[in-house]
Every structure is written in C-alpha cells, then in structure tokens.
C-alpha positions in Angstrom: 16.5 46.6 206.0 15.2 45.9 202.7 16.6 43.5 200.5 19.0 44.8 197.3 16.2 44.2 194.5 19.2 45.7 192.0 21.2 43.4 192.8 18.8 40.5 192.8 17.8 41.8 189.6 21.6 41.2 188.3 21.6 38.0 189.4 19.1 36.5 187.9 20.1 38.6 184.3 23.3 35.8 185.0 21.6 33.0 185.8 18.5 33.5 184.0 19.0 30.6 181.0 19.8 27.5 183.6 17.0 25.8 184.0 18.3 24.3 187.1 18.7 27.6 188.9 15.3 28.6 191.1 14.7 31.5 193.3 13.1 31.3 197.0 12.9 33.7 199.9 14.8 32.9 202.5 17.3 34.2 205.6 15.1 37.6 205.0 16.2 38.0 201.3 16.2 36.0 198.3 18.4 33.1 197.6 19.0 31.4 194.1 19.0 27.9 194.3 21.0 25.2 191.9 19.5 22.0 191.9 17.9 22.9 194.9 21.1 24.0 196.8 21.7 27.4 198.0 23.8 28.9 195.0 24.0 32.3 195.8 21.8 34.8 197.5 20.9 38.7 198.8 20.7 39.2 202.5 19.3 41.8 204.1 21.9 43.5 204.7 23.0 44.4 200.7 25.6 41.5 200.7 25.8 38.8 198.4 25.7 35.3 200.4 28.0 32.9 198.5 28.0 28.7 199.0 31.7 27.8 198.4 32.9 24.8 200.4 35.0 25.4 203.4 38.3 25.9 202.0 37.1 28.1 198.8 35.7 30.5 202.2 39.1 30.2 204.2 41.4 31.7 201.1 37.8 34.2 200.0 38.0 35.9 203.5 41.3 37.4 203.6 40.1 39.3 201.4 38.6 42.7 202.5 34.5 43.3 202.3 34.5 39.1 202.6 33.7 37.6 205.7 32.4 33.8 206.9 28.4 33.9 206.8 26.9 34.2 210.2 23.8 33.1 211.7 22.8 34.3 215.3 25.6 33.1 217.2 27.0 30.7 214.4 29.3 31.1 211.8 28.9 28.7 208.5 31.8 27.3 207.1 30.6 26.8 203.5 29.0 30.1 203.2 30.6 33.2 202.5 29.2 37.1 202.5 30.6 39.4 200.3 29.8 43.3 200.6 28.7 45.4 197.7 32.2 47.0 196.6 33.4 43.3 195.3 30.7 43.1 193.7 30.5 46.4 191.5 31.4 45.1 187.9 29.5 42.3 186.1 32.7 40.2 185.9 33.2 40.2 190.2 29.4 38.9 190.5 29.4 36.6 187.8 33.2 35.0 189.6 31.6 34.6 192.6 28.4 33.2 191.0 30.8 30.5 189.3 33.0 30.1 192.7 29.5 28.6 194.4 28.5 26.5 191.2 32.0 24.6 191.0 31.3 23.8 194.6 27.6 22.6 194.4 29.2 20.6 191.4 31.2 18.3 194.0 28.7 17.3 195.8 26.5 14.5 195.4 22.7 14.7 194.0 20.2 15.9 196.4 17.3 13.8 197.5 
C-alpha cells in the first residue's frame, strides 16, 4: 500500500517553520521527527502514527478510528495510530500533532 503523500504533504504545511522538526522514511512510510524523536508519522496503511506517552494513548484509544500502534506481534504503548476520519479538518491534525510534541517535551535530551 502506498503511503498518504496528501497527508504527508499536510504535515509538513504544519510543521514546516520548526527547525527542529526532520522528515525520514521509516516503518514503510514517512515519519517526522522532533529533535530526533519520532513526532508524528504516515504508515502505510493511510493512518497517522502518533508518539504520545502511555497514558495520553490509554484515554486517545477509546476513541473510535484510534487504536495502540502495532508492530508484528507487538503493541507500543507510547504510540498511537489514528485513521483518516479523525484526521479530516486542519484543526484534528494539527491536535494530534501538538498531543506528540507536549510528550516529546517531557522527556530528557537525546544523545
């Protein structure tokens, strides 16, 4: 499955004046990197993959189109996917885009 190149492109129309923020192609689509963290990012699979800390992705799944990031058999507690009907106005991306940097904000520099 292709990656969502539209919504890639809206992404990076949000993020586009931090110089912090970096893209790189990874988990077969694109992610956008803060500082060298995973910010936010497009899987393959249309969704937007969103870094929030493990208790910002307990209250985010109940609601519907958001589930807990899975990898192969493994489910990441920090990580988030949310499908493409929560994400339809510029307002819903741009909150989820914040949700991840107020996390990466917590933690500590990386090396």
């Amino acid at each position: 499955m292709p990656v969502d190149h539209e919504l890639a492109r809206r992404i990076r129309a949000l993020v586009a004046l931090d110089p912090r923020v970096t893209e790189k192609r990874m988990f077969g689509g694109i992610c956008f990197l803060l500082d060298g963290r995973i910010l936010v990012g497009v899987r393959r699979n249309g969704a937007l993959l969103v870094q929030c800390g493990a208790e910002a992705a307990a209250q985010a799944v109940r609601r519907d189109g958001v589930s807990h990031m899975q990898m192969g058999e493994r489910t990441a507690a920090n990580f988030i996917d949310v499908e493409g009907e929560n994400l339809e106005a510029e307002n819903e991306l741009r909150q989820w885009i914040t949700l991840a940097e107020r996390y990466l904000m917590t933690l500590p520099p990386k090396d």
